[in-house]
C-alpha positions in Angstrom: 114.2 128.7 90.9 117.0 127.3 88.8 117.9 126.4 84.7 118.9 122.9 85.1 120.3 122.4 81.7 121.3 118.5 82.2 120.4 116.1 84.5 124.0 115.1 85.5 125.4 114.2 88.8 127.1 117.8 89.2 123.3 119.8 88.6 121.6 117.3 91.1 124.3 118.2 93.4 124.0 121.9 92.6 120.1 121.8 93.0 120.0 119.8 96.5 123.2 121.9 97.7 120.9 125.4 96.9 117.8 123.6 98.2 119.5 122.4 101.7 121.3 125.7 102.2 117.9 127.3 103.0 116.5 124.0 105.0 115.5 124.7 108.9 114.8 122.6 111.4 111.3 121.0 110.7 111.2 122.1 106.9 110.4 119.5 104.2 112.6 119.9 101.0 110.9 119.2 97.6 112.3 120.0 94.4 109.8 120.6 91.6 111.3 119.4 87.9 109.5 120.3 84.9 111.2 116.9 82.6 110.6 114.1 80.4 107.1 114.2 77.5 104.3 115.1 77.2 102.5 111.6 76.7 103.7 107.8 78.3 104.9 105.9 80.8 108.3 105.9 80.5 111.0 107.2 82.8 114.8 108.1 81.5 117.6 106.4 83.3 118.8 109.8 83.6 115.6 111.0 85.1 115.4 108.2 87.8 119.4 108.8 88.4 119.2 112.9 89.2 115.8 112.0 91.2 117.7 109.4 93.2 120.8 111.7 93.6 118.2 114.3 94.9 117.0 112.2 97.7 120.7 110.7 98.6 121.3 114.1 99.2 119.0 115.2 101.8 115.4 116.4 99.7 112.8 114.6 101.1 110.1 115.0 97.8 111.0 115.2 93.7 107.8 116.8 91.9 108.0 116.0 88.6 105.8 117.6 85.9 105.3 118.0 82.6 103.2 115.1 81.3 99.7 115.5 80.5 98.7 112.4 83.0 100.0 110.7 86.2 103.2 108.8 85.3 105.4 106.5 87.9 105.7 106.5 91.8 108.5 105.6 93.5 109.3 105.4 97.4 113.0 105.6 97.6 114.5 105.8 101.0 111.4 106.6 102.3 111.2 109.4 99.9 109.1 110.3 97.3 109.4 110.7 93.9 106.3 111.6 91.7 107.9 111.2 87.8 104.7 112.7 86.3 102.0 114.7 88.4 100.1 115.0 85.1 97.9 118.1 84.9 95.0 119.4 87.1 93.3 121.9 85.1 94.0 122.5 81.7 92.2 123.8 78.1 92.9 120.5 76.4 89.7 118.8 77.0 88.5 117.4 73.5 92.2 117.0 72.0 92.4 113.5 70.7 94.8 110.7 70.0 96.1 110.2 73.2 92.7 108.7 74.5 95.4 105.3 76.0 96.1 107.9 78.6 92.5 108.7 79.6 93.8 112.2 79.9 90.7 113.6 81.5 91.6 111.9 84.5 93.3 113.6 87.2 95.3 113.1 90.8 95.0 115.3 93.9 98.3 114.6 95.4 98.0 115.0 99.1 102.2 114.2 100.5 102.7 113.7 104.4 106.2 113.9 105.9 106.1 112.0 109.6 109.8 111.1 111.7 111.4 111.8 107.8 108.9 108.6 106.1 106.9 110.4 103.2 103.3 108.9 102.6 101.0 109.6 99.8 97.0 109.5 99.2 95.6 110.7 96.3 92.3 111.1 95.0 90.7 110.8 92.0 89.2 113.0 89.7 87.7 113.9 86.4 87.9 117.3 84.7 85.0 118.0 82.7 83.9 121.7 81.0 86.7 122.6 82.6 86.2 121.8 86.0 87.3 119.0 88.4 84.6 116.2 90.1 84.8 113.1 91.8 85.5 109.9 89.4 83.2 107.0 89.7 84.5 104.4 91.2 85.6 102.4 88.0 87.0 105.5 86.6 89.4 105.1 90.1 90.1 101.8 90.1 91.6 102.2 86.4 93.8 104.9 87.8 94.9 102.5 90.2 95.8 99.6 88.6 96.9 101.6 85.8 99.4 103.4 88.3 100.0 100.2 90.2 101.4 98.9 87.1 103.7 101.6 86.2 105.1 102.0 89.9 106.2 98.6 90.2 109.1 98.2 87.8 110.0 100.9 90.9 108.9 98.6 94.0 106.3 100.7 94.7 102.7 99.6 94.7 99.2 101.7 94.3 95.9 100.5 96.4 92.8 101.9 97.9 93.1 103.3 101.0 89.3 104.3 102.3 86.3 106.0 99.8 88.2 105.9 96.6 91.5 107.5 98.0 94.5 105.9 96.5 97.5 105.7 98.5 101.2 104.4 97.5 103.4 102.1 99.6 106.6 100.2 99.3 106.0 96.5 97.2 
């Protein structure tokens, strides 16, 4: 665990240089960042820069969290970069005025490393009384074109893979 104070060339090169020290033979490298607000879709330049400088370097995932819902994909180099994971459980249920962001929808991320190419799925889900369930499907298919749309300004697209699963591929 680190203080990243800025999200400069010289801390991503800190970060991945502490990271990869410890890497073995076989290991997958991810970086978890707590960044960027609360609420929206937006992605700093600075944000998509230290991600980027991340995976140039040798990590083969960048977690990002902090927002309260799913924010932008990206596949970059056949690397993954999750900008927002949103949350899974939380005591905010009922907390209004961000209703745009459907915040009681949720993502099960589910990552695969295979021959260094990162895949996604993810599956839908609702939390309700404080615990997680299956979405109907519309609830899904709003997560996916929702996250579809935000992905691509990062050539990155969302579909349905099989039973509701999303997955994420290059666009």
């Amino acid at each position: 665990m680190a203080l990243v104070t800025d999200l400069s060339d010289r801390s991503a090169t800190a970060v991945a240089a502490r990271v990869l020290a410890e890497k073995r033979p076989g290991d997958v490298t991810i970086v978890s960042v707590h960044w960027g607000s609360n609420w929206g879709y937006d992605v700093s330049a600075a944000q998509v820069g230290f991600a980027h400088r991340l995976i140039d370097a040798g990590v083969d995932i960048v977690h990002g969290h902090s927002s309260h819902h799913p924010r932008p994909i990206e596949l970059y180099r056949d690397k993954l970069i999750l900008y927002g994971c949103g949350d899974a459980l939380d005591d905010y249920e009922g907390i209004t005025g961000y209703e745009e962001f459907r915040p009681n929808l949720r993502l099960m991320y589910f990552a695969s490393v295979d021959n260094g190419r990162v895949g996604l799925q993810m599956v839908p889900m609702r939390m309700r009384r404080l615990r997680l369930e299956r979405v109907p499907h519309d609830y899904a298919e709003w997560l996916r074109r929702t996250l579809d749309q935000i992905s691509r300004p990062f050539k990155t697209k969302v579909g349905e893979a099989t039973d509701g699963v999303l997955s994420a591929c290059p666009a």
